[in-house]
C-alpha positions as CSV (number, residue, x, y, z in Angstrom):
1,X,-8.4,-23.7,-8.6
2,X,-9.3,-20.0,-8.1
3,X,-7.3,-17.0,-7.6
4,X,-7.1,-15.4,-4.0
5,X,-6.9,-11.9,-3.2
6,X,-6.6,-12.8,0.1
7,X,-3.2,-15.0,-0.5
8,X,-2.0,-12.3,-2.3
9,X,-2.3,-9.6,0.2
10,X,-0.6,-12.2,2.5
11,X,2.7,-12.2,0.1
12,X,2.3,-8.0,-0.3
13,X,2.7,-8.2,3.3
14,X,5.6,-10.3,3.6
15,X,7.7,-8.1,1.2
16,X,6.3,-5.6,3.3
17,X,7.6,-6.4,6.4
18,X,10.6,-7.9,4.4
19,X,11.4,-4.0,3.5
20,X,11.4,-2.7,6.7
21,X,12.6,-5.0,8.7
22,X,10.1,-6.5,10.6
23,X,9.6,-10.3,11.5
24,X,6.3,-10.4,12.2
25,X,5.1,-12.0,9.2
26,X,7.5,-15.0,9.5
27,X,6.7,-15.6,13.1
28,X,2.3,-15.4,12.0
29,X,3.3,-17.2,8.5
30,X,5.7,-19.8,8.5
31,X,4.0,-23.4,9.2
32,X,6.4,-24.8,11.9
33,X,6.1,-28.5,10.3
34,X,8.9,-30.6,9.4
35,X,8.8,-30.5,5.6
36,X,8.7,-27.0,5.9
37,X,11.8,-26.2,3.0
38,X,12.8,-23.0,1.4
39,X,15.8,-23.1,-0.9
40,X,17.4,-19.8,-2.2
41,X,20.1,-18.3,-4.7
42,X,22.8,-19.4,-3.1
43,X,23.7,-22.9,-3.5
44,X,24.0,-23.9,0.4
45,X,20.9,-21.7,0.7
46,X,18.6,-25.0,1.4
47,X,16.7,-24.5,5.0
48,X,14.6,-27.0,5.8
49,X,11.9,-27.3,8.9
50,X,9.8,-24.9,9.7
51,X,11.5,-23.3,12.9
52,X,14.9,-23.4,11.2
53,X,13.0,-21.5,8.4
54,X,12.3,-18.9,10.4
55,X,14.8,-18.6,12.3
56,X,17.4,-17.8,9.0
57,X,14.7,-15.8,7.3
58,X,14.4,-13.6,10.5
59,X,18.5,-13.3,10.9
60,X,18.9,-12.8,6.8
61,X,16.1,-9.8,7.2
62,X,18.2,-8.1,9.9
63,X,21.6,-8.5,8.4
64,X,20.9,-8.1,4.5
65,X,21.9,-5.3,3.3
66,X,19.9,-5.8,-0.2
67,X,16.2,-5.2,0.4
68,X,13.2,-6.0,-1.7
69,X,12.4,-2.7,-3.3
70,X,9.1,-3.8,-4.6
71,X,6.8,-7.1,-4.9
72,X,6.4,-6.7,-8.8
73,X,4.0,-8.6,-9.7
74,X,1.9,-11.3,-7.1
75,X,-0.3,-13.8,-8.5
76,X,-1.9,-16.3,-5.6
77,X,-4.4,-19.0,-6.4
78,X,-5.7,-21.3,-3.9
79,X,-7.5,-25.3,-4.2
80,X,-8.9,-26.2,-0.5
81,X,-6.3,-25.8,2.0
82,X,-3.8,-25.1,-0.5
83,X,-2.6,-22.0,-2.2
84,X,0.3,-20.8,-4.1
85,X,1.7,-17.5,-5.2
86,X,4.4,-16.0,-8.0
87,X,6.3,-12.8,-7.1
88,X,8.5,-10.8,-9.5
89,X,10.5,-8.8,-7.0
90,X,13.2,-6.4,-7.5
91,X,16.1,-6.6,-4.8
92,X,17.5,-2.6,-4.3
93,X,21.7,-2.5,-2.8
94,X,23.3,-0.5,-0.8
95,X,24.7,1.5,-3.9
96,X,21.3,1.6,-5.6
97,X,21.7,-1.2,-8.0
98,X,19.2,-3.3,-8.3
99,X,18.5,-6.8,-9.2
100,X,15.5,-8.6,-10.6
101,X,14.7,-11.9,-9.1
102,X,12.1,-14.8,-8.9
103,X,10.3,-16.0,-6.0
104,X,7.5,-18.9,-5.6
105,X,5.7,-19.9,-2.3
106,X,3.4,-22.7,-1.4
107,X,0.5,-22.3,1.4
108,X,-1.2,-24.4,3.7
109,X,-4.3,-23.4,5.5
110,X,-3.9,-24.3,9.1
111,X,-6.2,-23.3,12.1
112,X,-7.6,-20.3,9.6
113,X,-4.3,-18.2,8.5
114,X,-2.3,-19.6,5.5
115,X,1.1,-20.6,6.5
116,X,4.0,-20.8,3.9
117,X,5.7,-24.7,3.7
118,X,7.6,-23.9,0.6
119,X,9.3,-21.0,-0.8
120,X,11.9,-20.6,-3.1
121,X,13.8,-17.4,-4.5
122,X,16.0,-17.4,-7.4
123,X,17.8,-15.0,-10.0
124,X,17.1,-15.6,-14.2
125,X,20.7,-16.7,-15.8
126,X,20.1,-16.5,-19.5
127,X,20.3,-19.8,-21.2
128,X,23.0,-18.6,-23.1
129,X,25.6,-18.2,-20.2
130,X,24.4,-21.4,-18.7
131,X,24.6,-23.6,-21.9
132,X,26.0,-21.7,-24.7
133,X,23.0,-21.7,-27.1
């Protein structure tokens, strides 16, 4: 296992692209396999195959009105054909507030570019107001 520069200027793009608007990097970077599966903060947010990936990750880009204000930091590390990648990015609203989240994306080399087959984004509850510890 090694880390990859080139993974994570893959994910800088995305949250690029993510920012303004622009779908490109689904379309180049989303496998189009079956177990394709990305699950986010809502709890009916569980999309899985890779066209139907794609399709509600281009249509939540162009309705959202929260944006990824910035990557935070990206950490990628490949083995093989596989590669994986850790985000820290920072969601900006309409009224400037913004919220931290969580995101996590799995890579598979196919026919040279490294297409995502698993991505998951998610917002920290503290322990405490999940449990009460």
């Amino acid at each position: 296992m090694e880390r990859s520069d080139e993974l994570i200027d893959v994910v800088l793009a995305a949250f690029e692209d993510f920012l303004s608007q622009d779908t490109s990097w689904i379309d180049r970077h989303t496998s189009r396999h079956e177990g394709v599966l990305v699950i986010g903060t809502d709890p009916n947010e569980w999309i899985d195959g890779g066209d139907q990936v794609a399709e509600n990750a281009k249509q939540e880009i162009q309705e959202s009105t929260a944006r990824f204000s910035s990557p935070g930091e990206v950490e990628a590390f490949v083995e093989g054909s596989v590669g994986w990648a850790s985000a820290r990015p920072v969601w900006t609203l309409e009224d400037g507030g913004e919220i931290p989240a969580r995101w996590t994306g799995v890579f598979h080399l196919e026919d040279g570019e490294w297409k995502m087959v698993q991505g998951h984004v998610s917002v920290g509850v503290p322990n405490e107001d999940l449990f009460g510890e």
